[in-house]
C-alpha positions as CSV (number, residue, x, y, z in Angstrom):
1,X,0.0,0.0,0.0
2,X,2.3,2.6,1.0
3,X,5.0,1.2,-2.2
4,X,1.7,2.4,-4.3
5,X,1.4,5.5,-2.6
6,X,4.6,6.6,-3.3
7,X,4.4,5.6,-7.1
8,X,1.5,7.8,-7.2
9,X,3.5,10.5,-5.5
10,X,6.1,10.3,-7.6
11,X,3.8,10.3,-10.8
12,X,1.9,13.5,-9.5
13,X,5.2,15.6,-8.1
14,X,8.2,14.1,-10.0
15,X,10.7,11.7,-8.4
16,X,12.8,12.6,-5.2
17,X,12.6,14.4,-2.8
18,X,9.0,15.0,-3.8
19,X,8.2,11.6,-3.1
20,X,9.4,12.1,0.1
21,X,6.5,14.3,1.4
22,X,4.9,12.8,5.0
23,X,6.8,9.6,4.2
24,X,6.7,9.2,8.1
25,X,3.2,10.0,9.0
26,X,1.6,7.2,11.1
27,X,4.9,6.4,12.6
28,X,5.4,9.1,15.2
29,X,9.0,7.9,15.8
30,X,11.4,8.0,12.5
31,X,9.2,11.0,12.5
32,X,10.3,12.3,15.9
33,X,13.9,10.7,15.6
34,X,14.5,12.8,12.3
35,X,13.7,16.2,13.5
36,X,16.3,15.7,16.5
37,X,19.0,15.1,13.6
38,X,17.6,18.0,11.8
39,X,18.3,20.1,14.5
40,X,21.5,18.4,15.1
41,X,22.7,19.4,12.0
42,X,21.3,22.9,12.3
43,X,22.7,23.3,15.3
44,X,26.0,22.5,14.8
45,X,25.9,24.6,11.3
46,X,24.7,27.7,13.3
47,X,27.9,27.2,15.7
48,X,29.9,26.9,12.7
49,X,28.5,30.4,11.7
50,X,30.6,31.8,15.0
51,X,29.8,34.8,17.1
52,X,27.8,37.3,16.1
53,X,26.8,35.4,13.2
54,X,24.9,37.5,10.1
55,X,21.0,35.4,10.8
56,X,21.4,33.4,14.0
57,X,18.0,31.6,13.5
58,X,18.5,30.6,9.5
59,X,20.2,27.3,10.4
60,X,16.6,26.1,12.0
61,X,14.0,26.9,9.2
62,X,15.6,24.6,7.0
63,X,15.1,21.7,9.4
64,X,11.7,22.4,10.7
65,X,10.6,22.9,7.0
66,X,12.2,19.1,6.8
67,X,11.1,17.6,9.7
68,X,7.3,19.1,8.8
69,X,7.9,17.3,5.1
70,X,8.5,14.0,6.2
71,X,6.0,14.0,9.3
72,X,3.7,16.0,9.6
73,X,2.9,18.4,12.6
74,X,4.7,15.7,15.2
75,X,7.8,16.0,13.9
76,X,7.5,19.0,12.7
77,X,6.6,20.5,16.0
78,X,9.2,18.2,18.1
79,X,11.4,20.2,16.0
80,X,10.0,23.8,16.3
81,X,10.7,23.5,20.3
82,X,14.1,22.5,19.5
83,X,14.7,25.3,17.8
84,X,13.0,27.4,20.1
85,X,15.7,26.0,23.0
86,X,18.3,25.6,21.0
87,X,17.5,29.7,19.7
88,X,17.4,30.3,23.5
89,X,20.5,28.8,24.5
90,X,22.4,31.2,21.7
91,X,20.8,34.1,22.8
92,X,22.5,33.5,26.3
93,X,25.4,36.0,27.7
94,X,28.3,34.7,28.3
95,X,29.5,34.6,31.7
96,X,28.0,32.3,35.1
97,X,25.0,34.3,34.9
98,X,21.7,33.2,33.3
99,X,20.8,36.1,31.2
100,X,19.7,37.2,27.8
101,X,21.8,39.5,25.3
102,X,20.1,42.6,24.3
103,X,17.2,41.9,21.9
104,X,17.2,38.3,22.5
105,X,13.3,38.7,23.6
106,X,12.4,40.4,20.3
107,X,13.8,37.6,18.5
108,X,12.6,35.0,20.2
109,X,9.2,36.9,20.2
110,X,9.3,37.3,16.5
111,X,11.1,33.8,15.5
112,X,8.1,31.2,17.6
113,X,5.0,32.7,15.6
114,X,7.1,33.0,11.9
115,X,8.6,29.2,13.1
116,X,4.7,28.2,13.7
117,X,3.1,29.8,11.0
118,X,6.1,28.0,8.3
119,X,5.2,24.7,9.7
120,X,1.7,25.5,9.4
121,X,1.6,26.5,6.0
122,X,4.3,23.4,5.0
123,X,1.8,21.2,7.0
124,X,-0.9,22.3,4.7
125,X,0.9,22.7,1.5
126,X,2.1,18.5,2.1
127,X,-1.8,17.8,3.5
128,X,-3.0,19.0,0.0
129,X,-0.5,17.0,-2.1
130,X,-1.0,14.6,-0.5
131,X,-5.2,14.8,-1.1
132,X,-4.8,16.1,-5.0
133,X,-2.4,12.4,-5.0
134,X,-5.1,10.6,-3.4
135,X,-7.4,12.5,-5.1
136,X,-6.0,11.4,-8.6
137,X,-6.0,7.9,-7.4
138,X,-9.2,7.8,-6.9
139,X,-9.8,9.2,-10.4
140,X,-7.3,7.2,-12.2
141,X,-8.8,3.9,-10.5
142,X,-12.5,5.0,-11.1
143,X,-11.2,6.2,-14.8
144,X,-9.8,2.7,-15.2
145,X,-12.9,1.3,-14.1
146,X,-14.9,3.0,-16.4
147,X,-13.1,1.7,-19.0
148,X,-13.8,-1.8,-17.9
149,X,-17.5,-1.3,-17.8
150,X,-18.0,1.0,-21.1
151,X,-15.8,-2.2,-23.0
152,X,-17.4,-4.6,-20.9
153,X,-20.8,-2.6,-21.9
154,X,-19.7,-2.1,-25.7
155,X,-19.3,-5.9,-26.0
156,X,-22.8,-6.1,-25.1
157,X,-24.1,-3.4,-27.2
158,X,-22.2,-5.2,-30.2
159,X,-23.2,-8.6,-29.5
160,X,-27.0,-7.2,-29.1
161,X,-26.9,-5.5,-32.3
162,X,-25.1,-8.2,-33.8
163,X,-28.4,-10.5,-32.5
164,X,-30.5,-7.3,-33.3
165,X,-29.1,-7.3,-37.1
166,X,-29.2,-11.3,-37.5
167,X,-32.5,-12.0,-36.1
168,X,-34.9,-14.4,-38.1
169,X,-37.8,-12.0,-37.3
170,X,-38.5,-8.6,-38.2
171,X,-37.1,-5.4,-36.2
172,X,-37.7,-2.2,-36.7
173,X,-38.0,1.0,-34.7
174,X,-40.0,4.4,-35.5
175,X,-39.8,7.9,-34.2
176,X,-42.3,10.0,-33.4
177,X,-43.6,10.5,-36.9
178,X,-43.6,7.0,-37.7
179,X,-40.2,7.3,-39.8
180,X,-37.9,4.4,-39.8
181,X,-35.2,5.3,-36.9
182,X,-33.8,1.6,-36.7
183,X,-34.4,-1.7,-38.4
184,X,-33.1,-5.3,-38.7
185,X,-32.2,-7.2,-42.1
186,X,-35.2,-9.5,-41.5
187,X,-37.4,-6.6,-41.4
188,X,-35.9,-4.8,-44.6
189,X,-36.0,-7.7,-46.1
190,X,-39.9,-8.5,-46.3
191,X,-40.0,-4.9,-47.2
192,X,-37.9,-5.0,-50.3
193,X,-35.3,-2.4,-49.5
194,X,-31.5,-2.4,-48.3
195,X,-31.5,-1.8,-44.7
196,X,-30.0,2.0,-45.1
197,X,-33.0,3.3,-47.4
198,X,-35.1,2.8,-44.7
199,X,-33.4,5.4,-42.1
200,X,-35.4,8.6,-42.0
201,X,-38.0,8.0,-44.4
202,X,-42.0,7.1,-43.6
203,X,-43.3,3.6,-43.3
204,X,-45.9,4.4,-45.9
205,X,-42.8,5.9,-48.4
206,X,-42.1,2.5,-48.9
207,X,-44.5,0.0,-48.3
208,X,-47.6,2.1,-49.2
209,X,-50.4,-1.1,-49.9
210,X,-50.0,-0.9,-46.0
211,X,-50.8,2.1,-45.0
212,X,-54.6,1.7,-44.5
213,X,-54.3,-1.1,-42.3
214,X,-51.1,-0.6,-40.1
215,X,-51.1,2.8,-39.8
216,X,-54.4,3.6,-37.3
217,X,-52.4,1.0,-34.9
218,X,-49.4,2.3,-35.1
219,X,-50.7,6.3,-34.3
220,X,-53.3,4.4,-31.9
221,X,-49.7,2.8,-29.7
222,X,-48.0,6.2,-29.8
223,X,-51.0,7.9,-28.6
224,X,-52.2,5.8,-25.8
225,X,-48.9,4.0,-25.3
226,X,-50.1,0.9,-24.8
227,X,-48.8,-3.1,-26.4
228,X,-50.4,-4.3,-29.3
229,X,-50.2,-8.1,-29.4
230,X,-51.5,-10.8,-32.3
231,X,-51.9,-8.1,-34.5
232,X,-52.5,-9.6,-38.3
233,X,-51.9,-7.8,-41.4
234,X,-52.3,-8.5,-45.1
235,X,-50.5,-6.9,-47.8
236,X,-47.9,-6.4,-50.7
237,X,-44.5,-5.1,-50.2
238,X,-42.0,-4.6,-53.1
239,X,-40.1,-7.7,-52.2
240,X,-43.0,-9.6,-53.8
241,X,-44.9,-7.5,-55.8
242,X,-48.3,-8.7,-56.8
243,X,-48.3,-11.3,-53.7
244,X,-50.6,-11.1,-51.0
245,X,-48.5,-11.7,-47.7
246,X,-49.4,-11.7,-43.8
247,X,-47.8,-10.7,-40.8
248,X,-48.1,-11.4,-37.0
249,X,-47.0,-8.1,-35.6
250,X,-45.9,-6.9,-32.0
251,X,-46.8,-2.7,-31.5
252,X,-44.9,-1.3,-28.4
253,X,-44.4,2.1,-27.2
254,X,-41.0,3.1,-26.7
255,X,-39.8,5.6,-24.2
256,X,-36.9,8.0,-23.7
257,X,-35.4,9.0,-20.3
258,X,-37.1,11.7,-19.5
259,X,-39.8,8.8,-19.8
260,X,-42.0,10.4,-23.1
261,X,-42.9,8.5,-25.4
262,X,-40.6,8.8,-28.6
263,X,-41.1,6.7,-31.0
264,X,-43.1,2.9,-32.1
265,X,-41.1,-0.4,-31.9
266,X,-42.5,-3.1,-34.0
267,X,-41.5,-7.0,-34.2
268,X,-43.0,-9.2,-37.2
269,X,-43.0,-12.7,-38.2
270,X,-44.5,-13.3,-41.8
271,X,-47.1,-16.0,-41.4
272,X,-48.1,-16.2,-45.1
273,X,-46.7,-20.3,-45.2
274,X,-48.5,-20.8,-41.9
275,X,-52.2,-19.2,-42.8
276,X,-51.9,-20.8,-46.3
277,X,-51.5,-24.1,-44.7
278,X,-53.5,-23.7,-42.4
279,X,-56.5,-22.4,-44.7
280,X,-55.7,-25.6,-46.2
281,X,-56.1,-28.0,-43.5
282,X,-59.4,-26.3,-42.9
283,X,-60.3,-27.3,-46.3
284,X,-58.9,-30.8,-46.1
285,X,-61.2,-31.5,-42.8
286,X,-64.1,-30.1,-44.9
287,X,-63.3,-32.2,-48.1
288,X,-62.5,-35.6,-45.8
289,X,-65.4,-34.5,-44.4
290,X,-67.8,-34.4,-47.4
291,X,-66.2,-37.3,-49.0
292,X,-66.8,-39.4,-45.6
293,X,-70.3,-38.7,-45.9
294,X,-70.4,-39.5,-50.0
295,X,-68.4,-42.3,-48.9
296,X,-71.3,-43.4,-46.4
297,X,-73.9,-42.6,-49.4
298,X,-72.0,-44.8,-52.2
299,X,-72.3,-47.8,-49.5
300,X,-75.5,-47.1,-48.6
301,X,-76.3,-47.3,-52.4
302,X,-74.7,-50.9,-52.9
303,X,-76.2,-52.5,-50.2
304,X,-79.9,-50.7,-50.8
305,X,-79.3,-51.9,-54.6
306,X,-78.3,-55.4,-54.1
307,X,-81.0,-58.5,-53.8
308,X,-80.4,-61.2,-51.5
309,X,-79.1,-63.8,-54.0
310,X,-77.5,-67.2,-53.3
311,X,-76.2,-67.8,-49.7
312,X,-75.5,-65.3,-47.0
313,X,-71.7,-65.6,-47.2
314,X,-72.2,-65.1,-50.9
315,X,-73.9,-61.9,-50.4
316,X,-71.4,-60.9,-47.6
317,X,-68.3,-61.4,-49.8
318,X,-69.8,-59.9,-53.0
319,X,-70.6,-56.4,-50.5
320,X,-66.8,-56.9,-49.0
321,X,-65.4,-57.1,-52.3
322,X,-67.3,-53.8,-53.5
323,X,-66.2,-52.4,-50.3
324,X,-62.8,-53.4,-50.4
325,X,-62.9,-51.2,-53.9
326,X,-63.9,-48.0,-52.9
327,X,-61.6,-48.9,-50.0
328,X,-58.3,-48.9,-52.4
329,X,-59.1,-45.9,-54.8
330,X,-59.9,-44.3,-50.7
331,X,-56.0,-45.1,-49.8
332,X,-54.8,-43.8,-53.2
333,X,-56.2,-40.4,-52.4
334,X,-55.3,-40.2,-48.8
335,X,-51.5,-41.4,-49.6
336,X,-51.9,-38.4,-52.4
337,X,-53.8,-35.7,-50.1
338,X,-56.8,-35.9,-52.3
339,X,-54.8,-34.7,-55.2
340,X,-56.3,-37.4,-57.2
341,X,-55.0,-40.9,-57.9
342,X,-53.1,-42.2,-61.2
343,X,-55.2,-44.3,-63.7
344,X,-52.4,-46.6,-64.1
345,X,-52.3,-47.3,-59.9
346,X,-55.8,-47.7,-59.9
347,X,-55.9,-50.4,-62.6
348,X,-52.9,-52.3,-61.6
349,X,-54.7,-52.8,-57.8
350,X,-57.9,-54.2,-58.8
351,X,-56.7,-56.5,-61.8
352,X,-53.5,-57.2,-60.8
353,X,-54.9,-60.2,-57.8
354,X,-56.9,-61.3,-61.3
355,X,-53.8,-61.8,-63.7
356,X,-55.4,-59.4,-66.1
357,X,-52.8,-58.0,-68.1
358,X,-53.3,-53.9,-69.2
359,X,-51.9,-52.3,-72.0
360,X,-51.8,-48.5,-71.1
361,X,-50.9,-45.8,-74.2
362,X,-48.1,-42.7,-73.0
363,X,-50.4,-40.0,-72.5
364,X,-52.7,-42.9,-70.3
365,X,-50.7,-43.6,-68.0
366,X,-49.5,-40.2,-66.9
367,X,-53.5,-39.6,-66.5
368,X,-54.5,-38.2,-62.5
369,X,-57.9,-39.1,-61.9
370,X,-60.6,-37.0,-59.7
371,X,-61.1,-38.4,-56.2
372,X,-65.0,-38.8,-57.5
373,X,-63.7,-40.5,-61.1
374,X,-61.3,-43.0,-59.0
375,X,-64.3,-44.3,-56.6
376,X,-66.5,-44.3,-59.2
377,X,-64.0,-46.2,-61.8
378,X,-62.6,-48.2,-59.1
379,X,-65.9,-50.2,-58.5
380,X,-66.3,-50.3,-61.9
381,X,-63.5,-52.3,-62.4
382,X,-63.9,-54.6,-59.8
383,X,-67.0,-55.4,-60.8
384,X,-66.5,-56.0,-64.5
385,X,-63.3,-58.6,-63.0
386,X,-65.5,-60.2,-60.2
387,X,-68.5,-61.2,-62.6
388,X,-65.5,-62.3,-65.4
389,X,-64.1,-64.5,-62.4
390,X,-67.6,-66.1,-61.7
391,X,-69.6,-65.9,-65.3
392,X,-67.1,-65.1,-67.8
393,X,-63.7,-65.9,-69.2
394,X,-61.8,-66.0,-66.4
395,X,-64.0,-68.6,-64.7
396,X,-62.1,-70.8,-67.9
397,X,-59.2,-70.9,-69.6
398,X,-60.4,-67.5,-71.4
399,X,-58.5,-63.8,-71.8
400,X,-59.3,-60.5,-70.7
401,X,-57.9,-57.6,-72.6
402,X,-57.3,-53.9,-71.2
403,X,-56.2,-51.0,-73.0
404,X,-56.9,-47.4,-72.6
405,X,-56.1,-44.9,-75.3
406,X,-56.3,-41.3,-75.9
407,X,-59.1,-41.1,-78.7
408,X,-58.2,-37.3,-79.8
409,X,-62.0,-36.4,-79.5
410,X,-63.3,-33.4,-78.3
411,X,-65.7,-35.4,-75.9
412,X,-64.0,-37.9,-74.0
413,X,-60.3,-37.3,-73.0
414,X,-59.6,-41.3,-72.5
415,X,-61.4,-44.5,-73.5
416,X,-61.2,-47.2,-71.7
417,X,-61.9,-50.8,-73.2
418,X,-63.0,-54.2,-71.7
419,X,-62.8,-57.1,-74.0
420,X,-63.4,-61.0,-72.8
421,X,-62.9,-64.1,-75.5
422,X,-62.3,-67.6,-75.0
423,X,-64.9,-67.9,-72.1
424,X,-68.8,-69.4,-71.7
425,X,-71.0,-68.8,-74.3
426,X,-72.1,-65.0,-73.0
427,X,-76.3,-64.4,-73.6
428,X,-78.4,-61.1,-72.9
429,X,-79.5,-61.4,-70.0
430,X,-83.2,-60.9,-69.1
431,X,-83.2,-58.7,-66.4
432,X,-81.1,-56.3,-65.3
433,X,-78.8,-57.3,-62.6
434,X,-77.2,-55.5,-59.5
435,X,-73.8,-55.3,-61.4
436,X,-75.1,-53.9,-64.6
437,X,-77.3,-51.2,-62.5
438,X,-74.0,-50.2,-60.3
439,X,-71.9,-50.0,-64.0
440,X,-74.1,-48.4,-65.7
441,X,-74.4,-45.9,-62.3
442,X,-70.8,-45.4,-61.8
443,X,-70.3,-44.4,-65.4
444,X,-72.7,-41.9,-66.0
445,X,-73.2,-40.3,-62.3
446,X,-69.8,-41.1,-60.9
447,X,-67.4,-40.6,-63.7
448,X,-70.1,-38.2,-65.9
449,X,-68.8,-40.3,-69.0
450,X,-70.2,-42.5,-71.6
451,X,-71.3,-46.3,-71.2
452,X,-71.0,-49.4,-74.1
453,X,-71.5,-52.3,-71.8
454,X,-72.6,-55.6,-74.3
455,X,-73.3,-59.2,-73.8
456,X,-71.5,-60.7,-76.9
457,X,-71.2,-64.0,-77.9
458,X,-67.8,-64.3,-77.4
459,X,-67.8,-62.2,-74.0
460,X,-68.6,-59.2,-72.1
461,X,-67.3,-56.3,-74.1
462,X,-67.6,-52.7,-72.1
463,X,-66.2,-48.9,-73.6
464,X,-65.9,-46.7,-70.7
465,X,-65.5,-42.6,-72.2
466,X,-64.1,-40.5,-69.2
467,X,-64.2,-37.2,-69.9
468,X,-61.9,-34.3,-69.3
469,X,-63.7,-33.1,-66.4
470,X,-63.0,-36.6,-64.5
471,X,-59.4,-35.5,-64.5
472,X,-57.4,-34.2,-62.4
């Protein structure tokens, strides 16, 4: 402590003997110890002087002066009184008598106050260095301090504007007059301008398709001063013209120091992605929705529309396997989000179990069908393989050809063909059966196409004309 006290000392006054100044205050005894060799030495350099020397009293000022430097009033005083009897033993006649030469009393009278008011003023002149030095070290260690906390305080400023600047949401600050003070790249960004052509100029200067909707909130913040939370816009911005976007928006007052109100904060996330889908799983629950209940109505329709033929596990399995139909062109349009379902998937799952081999043109088997056509077509299909299976050419050692073509017609976009040779004699029937019923109802209400469905000879032949509104 007192080694870093006297660096300061000698940084504030210089090196020796500056640095020297109250070196012995606190220790009363080097301090008392060197004014008795101060006087010493005076003394003995005032006898040197002789008798009647030019200033009698010069030799002690010097000392006192010293003594005061390095200790303070102690010392300083020790040495005064001293000099005081040393003074008075000069000033003594010579001869066994105890008696003062002539004017010894003025000198003495004159010499205590000047010797008291010297000390006093080195006293104070050492007292005040020595608060200036303390002084300075408390300014130099409060400086350095300072320092610390305005770098320790710029680091955070940096690293907050760095997450300010790099933030996946939109900042942005506004004065008074709703002009851009401060704002983020996310936020310039959405607008459609570099982040420096925003300083200084009006919200509505730039993104003016927004003006009617943000700008009653924004005045309606700076005014009351209260958060606005939730807040949804919908607009255009230059950084997509011509596309509707929307915005979940934060409006907060901000204040100054004085605690006015100065200016609008604002923090936005777009939310177009989010609403869109959104909007779009509303309309998927509709649609699954509606189709469940057409669903419902299509089975409702079978069984209402079938007799009670042959056994009861032969009605069971025929309503199963028109079941299991809709059932398969159902998982082709959930797997595809009710997008529609390919012709060429469709096909393949309800003739493939048969061995019925397909022949499907180019422009066929890139076809998407309508989640309506695919039901529709689906049970179609089944039906014309079951019946083969049971009645027709597959129940032998007969064929059954597939092929769908593009027939460049205005009408019908593809044609669909079912032939069957090599089977059971085939004969008109008399009545209409369930199968024919739910063909010819599948065709014309389900797929809104055209029917050909005859009884040959040689086997069942069926044209099926989907039109281009059964696509997808």
């Amino acid at each position: 402590m007192q080694s870093g006290r006297q660096e300061g000392e000698a940084h504030l006054f210089g090196r020796w003997p500056f640095s020297l100044c109250h070196v012995f205050i606190g220790r009363p005894l080097p301090g008392v110890l060197s004014a008795l060799a101060l006087i010493a030495v005076a003394l003995v350099v005032r006898l040197a002087m002789g008798t009647p020397p030019p200033a009698p009293l010069l030799p002690f000022y010097p000392a006192i002066v010293i003594a005061t430097f390095l200790g303070g009033r102690i010392p300083g005083y020790t040495a005064a009184v001293l000099a005081w009897l040393g003074a008075g033993f000069l000033f003594l006649r010579p001869g066994a008598e105890v008696a003062l030469q002539s004017g010894a009393p003025l000198a003495m009278l004159v010499y205590i106050p000047s010797t008291i008011i010297v000390l006093e003023v080195v006293h104070s002149l050492c007292t005040s260095a020595m608060s200036l030095i303390a002084a300075k070290e408390q300014l130099e260690r409060e400086g350095r301090e300072q320092a610390e906390q305005k770098a320790h305080l710029l680091g955070v400023i940096d690293e907050l504007q760095a997450i300010y600047d790099e933030a996946p949401v939109g900042l942005g600050l506004l004065d008074a007059d709703l002009k851009f003070a401060r704002i983020n790249t996310a936020l310039a960004e959405m607008n459609g301008f570099p982040v420096d052509q925003h300083i200084g100029k009006s919200v509505w200067e730039l993104v003016p398709d927004l003006k009617n909707s943000a700008e009653p909130l924004l005045r309606s913040v700076m005014d009351s001063g209260e958060v606005m939370r939730g807040v949804e816009i919908t607009g255009e911005t230059p950084a997509l013209p011509g596309v509707q976007r929307t915005w979940s928006e934060v409006f907060y007052p901000v204040h100054g120091p004085d605690g006015l109100r100065r200016g609008v904060g604002i923090f936005c996330v777009e939310i177009t992605d989010l609403k869109r889908a959104r909007e779009r799983e509303d309309l998927l629950t509709r649609e699954v929705d509606h189709r469940a209940k057409n669903l419902l109505a299509v089975v409702q329709s079978i069984v209402q529309m079938m007799k009670a033929q042959g056994t009861v596990a032969e009605f069971k399995d025929a309503l199963i396997g028109r079941i299991s139909a809709i059932s398969r062109a159902h998982s082709h349009l959930s797997e595809n989000r009710w997008n529609g379902v390919r012709l060429q998937s469709l096909i393949d799952d309800e003739l493939t179990p048969y061995g019925i081999s397909f022949a499907l043109a180019d422009e066929a088997s890139k076809v998407v069908l309508k989640s309506s056509t695919a039901q529709a077509l689906g049970m179609v299909l089944h039906e014309l393989a079951t019946n083969s299976a049971k009645y027709g050419a597959l129940s032998t050692d007969g064929t059954v050809e597939v092929t769908c073509t593009s027939p460049g017609l205005e009408g019908d976009a593809m044609l669909l063909r079912w032939t069957e040779t090599g089977g059971p004699p085939v004969a008109e029937p008399k009545t209409r059966g369930f199968g024919t019923r739910l063909i010819e109802r599948s065709v014309t209400h389900g797929i809104g196409g055209t029917l050909d469905y005859q009884f040959r000879p040689e086997g069942v032949f069926c044209s099926i004309g989907i039109p281009r509104t059964a696509l997808s």
